[in-house]
C-alpha positions as CSV (number, residue, x, y, z in Angstrom):
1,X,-11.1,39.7,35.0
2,X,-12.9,39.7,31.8
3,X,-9.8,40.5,29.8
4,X,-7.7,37.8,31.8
5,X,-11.2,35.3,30.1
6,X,-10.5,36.8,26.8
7,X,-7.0,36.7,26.9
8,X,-6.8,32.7,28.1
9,X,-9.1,31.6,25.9
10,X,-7.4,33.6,22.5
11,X,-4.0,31.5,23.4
12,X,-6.5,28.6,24.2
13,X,-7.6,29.1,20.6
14,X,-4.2,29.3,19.3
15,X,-2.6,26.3,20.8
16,X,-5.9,24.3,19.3
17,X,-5.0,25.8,16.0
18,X,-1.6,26.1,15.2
19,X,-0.7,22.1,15.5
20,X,-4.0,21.7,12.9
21,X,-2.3,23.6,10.0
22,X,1.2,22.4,10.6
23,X,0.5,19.0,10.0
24,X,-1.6,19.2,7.1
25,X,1.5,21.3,5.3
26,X,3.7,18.5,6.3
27,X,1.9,15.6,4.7
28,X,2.6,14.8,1.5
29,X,0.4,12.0,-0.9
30,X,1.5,8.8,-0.7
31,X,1.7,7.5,-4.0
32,X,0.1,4.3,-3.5
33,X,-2.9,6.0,-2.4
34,X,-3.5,7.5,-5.9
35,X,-2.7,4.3,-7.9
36,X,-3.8,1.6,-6.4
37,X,-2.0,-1.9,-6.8
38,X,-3.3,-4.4,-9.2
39,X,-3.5,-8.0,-9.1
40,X,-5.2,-10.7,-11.4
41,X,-4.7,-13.8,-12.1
42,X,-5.4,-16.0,-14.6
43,X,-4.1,-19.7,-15.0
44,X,-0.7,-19.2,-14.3
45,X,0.2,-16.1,-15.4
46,X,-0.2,-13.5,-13.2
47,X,-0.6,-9.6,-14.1
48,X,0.4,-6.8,-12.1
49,X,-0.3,-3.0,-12.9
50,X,1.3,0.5,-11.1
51,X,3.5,-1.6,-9.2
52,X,6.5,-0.4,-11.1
53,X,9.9,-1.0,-8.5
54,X,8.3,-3.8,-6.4
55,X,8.9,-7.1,-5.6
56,X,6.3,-9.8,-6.7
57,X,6.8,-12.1,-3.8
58,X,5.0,-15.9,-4.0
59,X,4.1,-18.1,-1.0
60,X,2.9,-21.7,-0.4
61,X,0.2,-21.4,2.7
62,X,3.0,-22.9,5.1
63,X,4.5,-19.4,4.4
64,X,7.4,-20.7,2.7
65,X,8.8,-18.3,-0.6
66,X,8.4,-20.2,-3.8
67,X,9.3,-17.1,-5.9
68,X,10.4,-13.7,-6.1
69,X,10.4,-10.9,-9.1
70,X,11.0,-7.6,-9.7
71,X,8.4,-5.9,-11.4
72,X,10.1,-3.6,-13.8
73,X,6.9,-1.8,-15.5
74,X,3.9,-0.3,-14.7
75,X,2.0,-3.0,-16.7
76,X,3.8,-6.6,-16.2
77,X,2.5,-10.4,-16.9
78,X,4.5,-12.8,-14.9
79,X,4.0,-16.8,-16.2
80,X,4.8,-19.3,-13.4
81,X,4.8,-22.6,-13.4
82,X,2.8,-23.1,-10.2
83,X,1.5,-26.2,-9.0
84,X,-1.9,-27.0,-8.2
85,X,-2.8,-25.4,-4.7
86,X,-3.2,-22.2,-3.3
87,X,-0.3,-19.5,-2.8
88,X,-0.4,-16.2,-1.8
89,X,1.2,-13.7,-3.6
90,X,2.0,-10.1,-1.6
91,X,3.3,-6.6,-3.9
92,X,4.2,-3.8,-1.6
93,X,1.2,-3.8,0.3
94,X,-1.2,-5.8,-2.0
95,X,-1.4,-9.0,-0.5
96,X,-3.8,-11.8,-2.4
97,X,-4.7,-15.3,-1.5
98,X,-4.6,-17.5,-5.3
99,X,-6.1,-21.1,-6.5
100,X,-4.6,-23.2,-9.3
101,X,-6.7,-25.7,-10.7
């Protein structure tokens, strides 16, 4: 009886375990988590760091696309001739909510 407790609760064990340490060999950083996406703005020109690959998407608040650019550097000023109003602008997951005065 006691080694029927012993045994159940060693496979009990196991099961608990073994799921644990596959996943945590299976996940691998995700880049964006170890540089983070940078946004400023100022006037109209718009600067955008470790973003390198993305797309640089601008929106009027209706949600209509006023612009789109590739960002081809890890360090990139964009100069748009915005109007005055607010936009928002969205980079892979970066999303920011912009003013021009």
């Amino acid at each position: 009886m006691v080694k029927n407790i012993l045994f159940i609760s060693l496979i009990s064990a196991m099961l608990l375990y073994i799921p644990t340490v596959s996943m945590a060999q299976n996940q691998k950083p995700n880049v964006e988590e170890t540089q983070t996406i940078g946004v400023t703005i100022n006037e109209s020109v718009i600067h955008v760091i470790n973003a390198n690959g993305n797309i640089l998407r601008v929106y009027d608040l209706t949600g209509v696309s006023i612009a789109q650019v590739k960002i081809d550097s890890s360090d990139k000023h964009i100069e748009l001739n915005l109007q005055k109003g607010c936009y928002i602008l969205k980079v892979g997951k970066v999303v920011r909510k912009i003013s021009i005065k």
